[in-house]
C-alpha positions in Angstrom: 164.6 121.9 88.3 163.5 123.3 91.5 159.8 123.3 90.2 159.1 120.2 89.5 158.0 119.7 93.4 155.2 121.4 93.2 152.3 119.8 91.8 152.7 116.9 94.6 152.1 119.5 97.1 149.3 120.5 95.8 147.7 117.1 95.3 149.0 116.8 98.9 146.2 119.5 100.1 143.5 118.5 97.7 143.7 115.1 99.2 144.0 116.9 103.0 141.0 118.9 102.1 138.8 116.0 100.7 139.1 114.2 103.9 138.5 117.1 105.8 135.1 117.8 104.2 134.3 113.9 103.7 134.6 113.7 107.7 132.5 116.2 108.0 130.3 115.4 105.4 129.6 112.0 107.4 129.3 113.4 110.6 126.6 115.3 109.3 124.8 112.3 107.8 124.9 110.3 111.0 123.6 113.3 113.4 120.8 113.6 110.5 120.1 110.3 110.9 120.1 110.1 114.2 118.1 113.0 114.4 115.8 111.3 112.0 115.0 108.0 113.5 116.1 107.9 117.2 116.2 111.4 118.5 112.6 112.0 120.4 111.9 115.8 118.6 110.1 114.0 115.3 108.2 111.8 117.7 104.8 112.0 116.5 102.4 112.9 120.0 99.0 113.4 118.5 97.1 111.4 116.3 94.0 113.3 115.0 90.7 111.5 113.2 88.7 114.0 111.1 85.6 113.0 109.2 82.8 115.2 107.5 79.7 113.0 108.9 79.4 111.8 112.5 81.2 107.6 112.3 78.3 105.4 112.5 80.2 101.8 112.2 83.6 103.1 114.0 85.2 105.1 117.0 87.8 107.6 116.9 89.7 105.6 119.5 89.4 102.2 117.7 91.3 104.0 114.7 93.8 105.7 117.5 94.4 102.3 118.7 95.3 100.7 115.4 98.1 103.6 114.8 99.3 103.7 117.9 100.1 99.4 117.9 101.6 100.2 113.9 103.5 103.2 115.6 105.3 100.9 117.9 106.5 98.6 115.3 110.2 98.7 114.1 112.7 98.1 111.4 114.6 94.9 112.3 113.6 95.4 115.2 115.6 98.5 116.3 114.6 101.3 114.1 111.6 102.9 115.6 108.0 103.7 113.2 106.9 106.3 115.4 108.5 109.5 114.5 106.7 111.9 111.1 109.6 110.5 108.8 109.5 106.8 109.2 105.5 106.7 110.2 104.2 103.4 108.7 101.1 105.3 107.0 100.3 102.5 104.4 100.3 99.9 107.0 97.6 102.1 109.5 95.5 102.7 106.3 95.3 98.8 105.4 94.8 97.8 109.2 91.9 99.9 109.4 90.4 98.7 106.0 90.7 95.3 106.8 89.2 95.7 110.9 86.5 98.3 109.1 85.4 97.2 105.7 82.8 100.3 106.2 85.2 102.2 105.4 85.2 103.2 101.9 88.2 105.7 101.6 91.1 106.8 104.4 93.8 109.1 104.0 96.6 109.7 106.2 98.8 112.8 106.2 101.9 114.2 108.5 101.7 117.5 109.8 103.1 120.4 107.4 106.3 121.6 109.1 106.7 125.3 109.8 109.8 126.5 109.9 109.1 129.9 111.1 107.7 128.6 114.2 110.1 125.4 115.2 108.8 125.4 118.7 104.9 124.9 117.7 106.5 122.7 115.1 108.0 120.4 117.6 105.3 120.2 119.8 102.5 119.4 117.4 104.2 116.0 115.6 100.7 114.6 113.9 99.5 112.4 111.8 96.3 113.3 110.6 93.3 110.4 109.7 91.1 111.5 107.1 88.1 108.4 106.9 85.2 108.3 104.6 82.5 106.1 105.6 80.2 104.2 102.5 76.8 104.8 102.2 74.4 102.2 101.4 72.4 103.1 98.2 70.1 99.5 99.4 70.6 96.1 99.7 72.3 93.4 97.0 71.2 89.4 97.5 72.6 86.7 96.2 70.1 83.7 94.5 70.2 80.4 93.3 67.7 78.9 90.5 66.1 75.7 92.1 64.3 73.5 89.7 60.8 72.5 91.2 59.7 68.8 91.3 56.8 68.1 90.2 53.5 68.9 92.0 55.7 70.3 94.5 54.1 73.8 96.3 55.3 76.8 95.2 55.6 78.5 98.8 57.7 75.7 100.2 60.3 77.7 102.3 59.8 81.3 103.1 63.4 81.7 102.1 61.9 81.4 98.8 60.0 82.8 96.0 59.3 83.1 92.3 62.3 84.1 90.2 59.3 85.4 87.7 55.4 85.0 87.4 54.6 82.4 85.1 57.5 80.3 85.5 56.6 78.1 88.4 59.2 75.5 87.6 61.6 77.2 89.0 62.2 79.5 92.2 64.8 81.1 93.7 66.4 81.0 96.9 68.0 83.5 98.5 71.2 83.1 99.8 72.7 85.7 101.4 72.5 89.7 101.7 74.5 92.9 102.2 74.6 96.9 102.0 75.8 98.0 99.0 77.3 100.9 98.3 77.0 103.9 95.2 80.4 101.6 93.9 78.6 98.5 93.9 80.4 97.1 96.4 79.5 95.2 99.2 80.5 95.9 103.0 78.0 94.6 105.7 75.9 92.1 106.0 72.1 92.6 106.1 68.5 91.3 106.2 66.3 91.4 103.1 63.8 94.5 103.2 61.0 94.3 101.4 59.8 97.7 101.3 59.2 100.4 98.6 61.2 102.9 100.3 64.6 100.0 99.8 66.5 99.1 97.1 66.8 96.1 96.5 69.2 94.0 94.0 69.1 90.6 93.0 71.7 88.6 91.1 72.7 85.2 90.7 76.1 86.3 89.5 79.0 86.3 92.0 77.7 83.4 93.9 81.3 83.4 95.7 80.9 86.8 96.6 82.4 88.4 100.2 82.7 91.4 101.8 84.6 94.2 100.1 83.9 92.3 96.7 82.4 94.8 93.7 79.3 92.8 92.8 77.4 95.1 90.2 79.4 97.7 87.8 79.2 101.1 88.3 77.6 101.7 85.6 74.8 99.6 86.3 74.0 101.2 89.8 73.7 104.5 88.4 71.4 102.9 85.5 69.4 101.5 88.4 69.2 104.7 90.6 68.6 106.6 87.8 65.9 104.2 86.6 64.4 104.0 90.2 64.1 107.9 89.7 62.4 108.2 86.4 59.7 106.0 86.1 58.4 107.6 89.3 57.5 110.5 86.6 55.6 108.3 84.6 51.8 108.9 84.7 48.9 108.2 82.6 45.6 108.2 82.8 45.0 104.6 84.9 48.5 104.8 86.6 49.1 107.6 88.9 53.1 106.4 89.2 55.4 103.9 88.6 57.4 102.7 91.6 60.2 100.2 91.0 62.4 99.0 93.8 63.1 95.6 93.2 65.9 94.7 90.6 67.3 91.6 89.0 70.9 92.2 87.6 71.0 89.4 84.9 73.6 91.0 83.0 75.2 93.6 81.7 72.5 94.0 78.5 69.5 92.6 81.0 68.0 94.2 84.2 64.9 93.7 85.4 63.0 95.7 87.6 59.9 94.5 89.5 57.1 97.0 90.0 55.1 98.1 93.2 52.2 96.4 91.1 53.7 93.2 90.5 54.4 93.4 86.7 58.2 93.4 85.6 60.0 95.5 83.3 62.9 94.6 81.4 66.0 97.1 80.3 69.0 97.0 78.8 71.4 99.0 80.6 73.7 99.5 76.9 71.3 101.6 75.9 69.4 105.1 76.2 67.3 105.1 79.8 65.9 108.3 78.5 64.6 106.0 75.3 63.7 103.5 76.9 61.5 105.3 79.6 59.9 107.2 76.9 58.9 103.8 75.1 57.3 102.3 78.6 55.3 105.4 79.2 54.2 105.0 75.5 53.3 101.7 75.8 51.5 102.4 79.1 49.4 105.5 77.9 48.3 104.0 74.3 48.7 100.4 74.2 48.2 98.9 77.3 46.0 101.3 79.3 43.7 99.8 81.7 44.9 95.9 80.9 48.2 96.7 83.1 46.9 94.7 85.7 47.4 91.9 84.1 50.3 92.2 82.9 53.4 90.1 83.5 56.3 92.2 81.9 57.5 95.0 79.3 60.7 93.9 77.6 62.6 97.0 76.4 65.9 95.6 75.7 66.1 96.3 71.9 66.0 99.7 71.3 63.1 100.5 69.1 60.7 97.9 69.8 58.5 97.2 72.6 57.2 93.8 73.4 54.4 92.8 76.6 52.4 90.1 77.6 
């Protein structure tokens, strides 16, 4: 009889000792907390901007400034941004993309904490900016077709020209023109350069096309540098190279590229480039010879014939 008692003491000091520990189990939480978001040791005090090339369309301070004005922001309205834990790093790298659409990549990182060396640790809160600037690869232009009236000059606007030779019906006007990049996409705005040395890319496609905005797959921009490259080899015995700048993206089985002699050439960017500049060097050495100056185009587009005029 007398030890029936003694399982309720027992539950009497589990229940003593799960309060205990659950009191200080809490306190912990809330002085982790607190040390998390309001105390001023995780304050992030440097902001650093690395990039590998010299910035050409930013500052280092205009990106400062756009993390510090994020940093100050807080969660409904008390919580503060601005220590390594609760730094708003998707909302810096989106304010800077939309302020810099030069920008092509940024990535932000918090300082690595070592332990072993708190009081450097505390002193050197950072986040760290990593930005990647594009490069242009040339210049993309948006065209519309205009249908000519009749007896109407050809040269009737400088903002215009022949969409191809022997088709003066129609012309094309150009609308507007940016840098693009090795992505196809486009970031600035820019004046038409007419110039060997510049790529240039024409395409009637994407008429509502804005900044940021991928205009021309990447698959066709390395079809087109690669082309660009190429027929620069090609030589014969009446052509001492082939220079090719111009391009008209038609679509995805048509491109068009306009010589440095005024004769166009057609690809198809589905198939071989290798082939296909191996059939217009053909056609150059042993059919066409010394008429290419008057020529108007070579169509490559199906694979394993050739046709010119």
């Amino acid at each position: 009889m007398s030890n029936i008692f003694f399982p309720k003491r027992k539950k009497k000091r589990l229940s003593f000792k799960i309060i205990i520990f659950g009191g200080l189990f809490f306190c912990f939480l809330a002085a982790l907390v607190y040390f998390s978001i309001w105390s001023s040791i995780l304050r992030i005090n440097e902001i650093e901007i690395k990039s590998e090339k010299e910035p050409v369309y930013y500052k280092n301070s205009e990106i400062i400034k756009i993390a510090e004005e994020k940093l100050k922001n807080k969660f409904f309205g008390i919580i503060p941004q601005n220590t390594i834990i609760l730094a708003p790093v998707n909302e810096i790298k989106n304010a800077v993309l939309d302020i810099f659409p030069e920008i092509g990549q940024i990535n932000i990182y918090r300082n690595s904490p070592d332990f072993f060396n708190l009081s450097e640790f505390f002193s050197n809160i950072r986040l760290t900016i990593n930005i990647e600037e594009r490069e242009s690869i040339g210049i993309w232009c948006k065209f519309e077709e205009i249908e000519l009236n009749e007896g109407s000059p050809q040269n009737s606007s400088s903002s215009k020209e022949l969409l191809f030779e022997g088709l003066p019906s129609k012309e094309r006007k150009i609308n507007e023109c940016f840098q693009i990049d090795k992505d196809g996409v486009i970031y600035r705005k820019s004046l038409l350069v007419k110039s060997n040395s510049v790529l240039n890319i024409y395409s009637s496609r994407n008429q509502l096309a804005e900044i940021r905005d991928s205009v021309v797959p990447f698959k066709i921009i390395n079809f087109i540098l690669e082309v660009k490259e190429k027929v620069k080899k090609i030589k014969t015995d009446n052509i001492s190279s082939v220079l090719i700048s111009n391009f008209d993206f038609i679509s995805i089985e048509d491109l068009r590229g306009t010589t440095s002699l005024g004769w166009q050439v057609y690809f198809n960017p589905a198939d071989s480039i290798d082939s296909q500049i191996r059939s217009l060097e053909t056609v150059l050495s042993e059919q066409i010879k010394q008429d290419h100056k008057f020529l108007e185009y070579i169509d490559l587009r199906i694979e394993g014939r050739v046709y010119y005029k």
